[in-house]
Every structure is written in C-alpha cells, then in structure tokens.
N, C-alpha and C positions, 0 to 999 in steps of 0.2 A: 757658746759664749758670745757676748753681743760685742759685736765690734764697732770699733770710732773712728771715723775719717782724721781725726787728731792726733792718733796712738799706732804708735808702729809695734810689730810682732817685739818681746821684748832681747827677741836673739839676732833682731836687724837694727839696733838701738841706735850701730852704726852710722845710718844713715841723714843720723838727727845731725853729724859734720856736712856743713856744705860740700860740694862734690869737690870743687878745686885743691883744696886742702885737706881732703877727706882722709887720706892714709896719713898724711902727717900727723895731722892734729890726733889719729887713733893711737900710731904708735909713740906720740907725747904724752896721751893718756897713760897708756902701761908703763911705760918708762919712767913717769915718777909719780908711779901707783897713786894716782890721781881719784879715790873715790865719788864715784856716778853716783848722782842720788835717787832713791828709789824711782822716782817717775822719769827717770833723763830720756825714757822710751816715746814720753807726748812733745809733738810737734810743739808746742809750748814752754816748752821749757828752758827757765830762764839761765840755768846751768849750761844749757848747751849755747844758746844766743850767745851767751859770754865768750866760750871756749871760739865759738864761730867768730865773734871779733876780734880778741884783742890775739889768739894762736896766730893767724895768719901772719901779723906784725911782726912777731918774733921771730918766724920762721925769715921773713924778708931782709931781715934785720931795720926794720920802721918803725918803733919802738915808738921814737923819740917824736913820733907825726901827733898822739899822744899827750902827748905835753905840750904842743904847738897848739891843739885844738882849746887845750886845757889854759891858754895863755901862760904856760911856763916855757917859753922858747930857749932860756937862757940854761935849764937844767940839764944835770946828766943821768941815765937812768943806769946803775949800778945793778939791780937784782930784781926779779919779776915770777913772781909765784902766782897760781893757782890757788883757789878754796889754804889759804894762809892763817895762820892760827899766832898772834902776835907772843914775847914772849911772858912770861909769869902765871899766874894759877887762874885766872880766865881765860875760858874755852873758847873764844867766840872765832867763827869762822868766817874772815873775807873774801866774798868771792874772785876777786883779783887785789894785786899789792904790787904796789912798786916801792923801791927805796932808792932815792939819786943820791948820786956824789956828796951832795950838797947837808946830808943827811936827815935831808924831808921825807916822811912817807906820806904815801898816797894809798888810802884806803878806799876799795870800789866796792858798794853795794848794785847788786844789779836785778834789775825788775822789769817783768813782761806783762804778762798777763792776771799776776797776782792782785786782790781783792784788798791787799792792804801789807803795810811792812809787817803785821804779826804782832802779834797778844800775848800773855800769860795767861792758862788756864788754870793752873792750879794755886789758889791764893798759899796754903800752906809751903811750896816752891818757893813761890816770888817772895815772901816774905823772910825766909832763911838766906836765900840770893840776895837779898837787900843786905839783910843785917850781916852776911858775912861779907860782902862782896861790892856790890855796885852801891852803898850808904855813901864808901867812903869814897870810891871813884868820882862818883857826882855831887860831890862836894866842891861848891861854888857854881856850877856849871847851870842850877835850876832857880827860876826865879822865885823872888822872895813870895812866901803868900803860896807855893804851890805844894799837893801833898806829894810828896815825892814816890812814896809806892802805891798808890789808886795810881800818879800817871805812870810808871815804871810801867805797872800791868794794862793799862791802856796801852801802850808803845812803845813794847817789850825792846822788838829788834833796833828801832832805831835809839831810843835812849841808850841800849846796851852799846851800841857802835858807838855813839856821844861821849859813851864815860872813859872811852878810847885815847878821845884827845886830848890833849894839852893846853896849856893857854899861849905859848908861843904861836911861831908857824913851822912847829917841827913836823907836824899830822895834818892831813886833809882827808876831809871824807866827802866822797863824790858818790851818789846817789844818781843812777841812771834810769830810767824810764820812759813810756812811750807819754807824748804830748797829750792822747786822747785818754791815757788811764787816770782820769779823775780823782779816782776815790785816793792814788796816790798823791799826789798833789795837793787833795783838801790836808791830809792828815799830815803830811810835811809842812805843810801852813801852817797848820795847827799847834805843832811842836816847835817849830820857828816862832811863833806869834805869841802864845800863851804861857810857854816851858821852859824852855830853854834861856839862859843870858843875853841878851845880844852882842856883848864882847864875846861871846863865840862864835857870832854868825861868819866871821869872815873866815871858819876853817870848814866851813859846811857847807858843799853845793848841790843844789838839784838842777841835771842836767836831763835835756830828753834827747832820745834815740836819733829821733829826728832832725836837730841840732849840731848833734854828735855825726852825724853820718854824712850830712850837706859839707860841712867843715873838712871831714874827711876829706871827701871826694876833692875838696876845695885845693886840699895841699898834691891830693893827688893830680891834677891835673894841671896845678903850677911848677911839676918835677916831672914833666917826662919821660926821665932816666928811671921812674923807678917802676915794678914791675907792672906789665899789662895783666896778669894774673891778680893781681892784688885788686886792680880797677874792677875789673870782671865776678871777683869776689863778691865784693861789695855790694853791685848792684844786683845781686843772687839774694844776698844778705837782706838789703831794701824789699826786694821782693818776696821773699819767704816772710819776714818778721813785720813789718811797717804798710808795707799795700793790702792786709788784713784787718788793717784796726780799723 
C-alpha cells in the first residue's frame, strides 16, 4: 500500500489532536460519541483543525475569547457543541455551534484545505430536496432574477447553511478559512455578490484562520492570568495548519 506523508495509519488517528490537549480533547471525543469522519486520519483535515481550536477553549474555560475576536464582547455563551444538527426535519451538520444567553446562535462552517464549500451531484436529490425542503427555507433569502435550484446545486453546502437563518439577528453563520484558499473566497463572493439578499449579509461572515488566530493570541497575551498552555497550543496550531499554506 502506497503511503502519504499527509495520512497517519488509521489506528493512530489520534494524533491528528495537537499534543497539549491531546488526551482531553480524545477522551471529549468518546464521551459525547462525537462521530470522526472517514478521513479525520489526513493531516488535513478540517474536522480535526476545528476539534484542535475551539476543544482546548473549553476545556480552559476561554470560551468566551470567541466572541471577543468575533466582536461579540458583551455576550454570554450558554451551550457549545460539536458537528450540531439544529432542531426540525433538516439534517444539516454544524461543525461547531454555540447558543448565548442572549438567545443568538452562532453557526460555524469550517474549511481547510478543501476545493470548494460542496456541490449537489445528483440533480434528481437536489430537486426533491428543493421541492420538499430548502424551496420554502430560502424563501426571500435569494435574489430576484436568480434560479434558485441550478444555484442550490452550484452551492449546495453554503446555500443549505443560509436557509439556516433568519432575518433577525437571532443566527450567525461564521465561515472559517485559510486567507490563501482562493477557490473559497471566490465562491463566497460569489454567493454574497450574485445570490443571496444583501439584507442578509449582516448574519453571514467569512472569516480567515489567519485573522482568527492573530486575534486570538491578541486576547491571549492581553490576560496573563490565563493559561501558558493554551498560548503554547496555539502556536503548535499556527504551525501545524497555517505555516503550510
């Protein structure tokens, strides 16, 4: 079998947790039977990047650093899940979710090395998924003039996360990525620019890794008091994920 400097054996999958938090964040895995996704084995993978940020926070109880980066300083954060499944008859899976006090949620899409937020291949699917499902969701949400399922199947995942929110500011969905991944960036333009409302734009952010992790460090080393582990993390984190791109 031909081996990849990218893909660890898939019985040391382990290792894909940064070391400092490594045993926690495994046994937070089994503890709330956290489904790995088939490939959570390649060094790549955006499943683990996640689990490698936002776990450690929790465990530190730094949650709330989060929402300082996120300019929500004044929020409280109530409830913090993993791969999060919201509630009623669509399936769709959040890779992180928070709910505050306040009774906002925060939806987190998270992307690494991926080619693109994802497609519909099968028109027969998309089109039952429309007519039972996401027609009525995305109802107002798409601009006038647009066909609504050619774009659904152009931009499967992020439309689907879109038909998510609401018109208030009761939902946010935060979109993560690295600065240099392109192809993500054109295609979030592209559904921002061409697709979407723009009385939605203000529940929708694309954020990069890069941004996100400067910030970080930003609050970390304005708080002293809080853990040298957590700082140490980080820049494991920067190093593994972001001095590759």
């Amino acid at each position: 079998m031909k081996e990849y400097h990218y893909i660890l054996p898939k019985d040391k999958r382990e290792l894909n947790f940064l070391s400092a938090y490594r045993h926690e964040t495994e046994n937070y895995v089994k503890a709330e039977k956290i489904k790995l996704h088939q490939f959570f084995h390649h060094l790549n993978s955006s499943q683990a990047m996640c689990l490698n940020f936002f776990y450690p926070l929790i465990v530190e109880h730094q949650l709330s650093l989060v929402l300082k980066v996120l300019n929500l300083p004044d929020e409280q954060i109530e409830e913090a899940a993993f791969e999060h499944i919201l509630p009623g008859g669509e399936k769709t899976n959040f890779d992180f979710y928070m709910k505050l006090k306040s009774g906002k949620e925060i939806l987190f899409e998270i992307k690494y090395m991926e080619k693109g937020f994802g497609k519909s291949t099968s028109c027969e699917t998309l089109e039952r998924q429309y007519q039972n499902v996401y027609r009525e969701m995305l109802t107002g949400k798409i601009r006038s003039g647009v066909d609504e399922l050619e774009a659904l199947g152009k931009n499967y995942q992020l439309l689907r996360n879109i038909a998510h929110l609401e018109w208030g500011d009761e939902r946010l969905l935060v979109n993560i990525c690295p600065g240099q991944n392109l192809k993500l960036h054109k295609e979030y333009k592209n559904v921002m620019d061409k697709i979407v409302v723009p009385e939605l734009h203000k529940n929708i952010r694309m954020v990069t890794w890069e941004s996100l992790l400067e910030r970080m460090n930003d609050q970390l080393e304005e708080h002293p008091s809080f853990s040298n582990k957590l700082e140490k993390h980080y820049k494991e984190f920067e190093e593994k994920y972001l001095q590759v791109q």
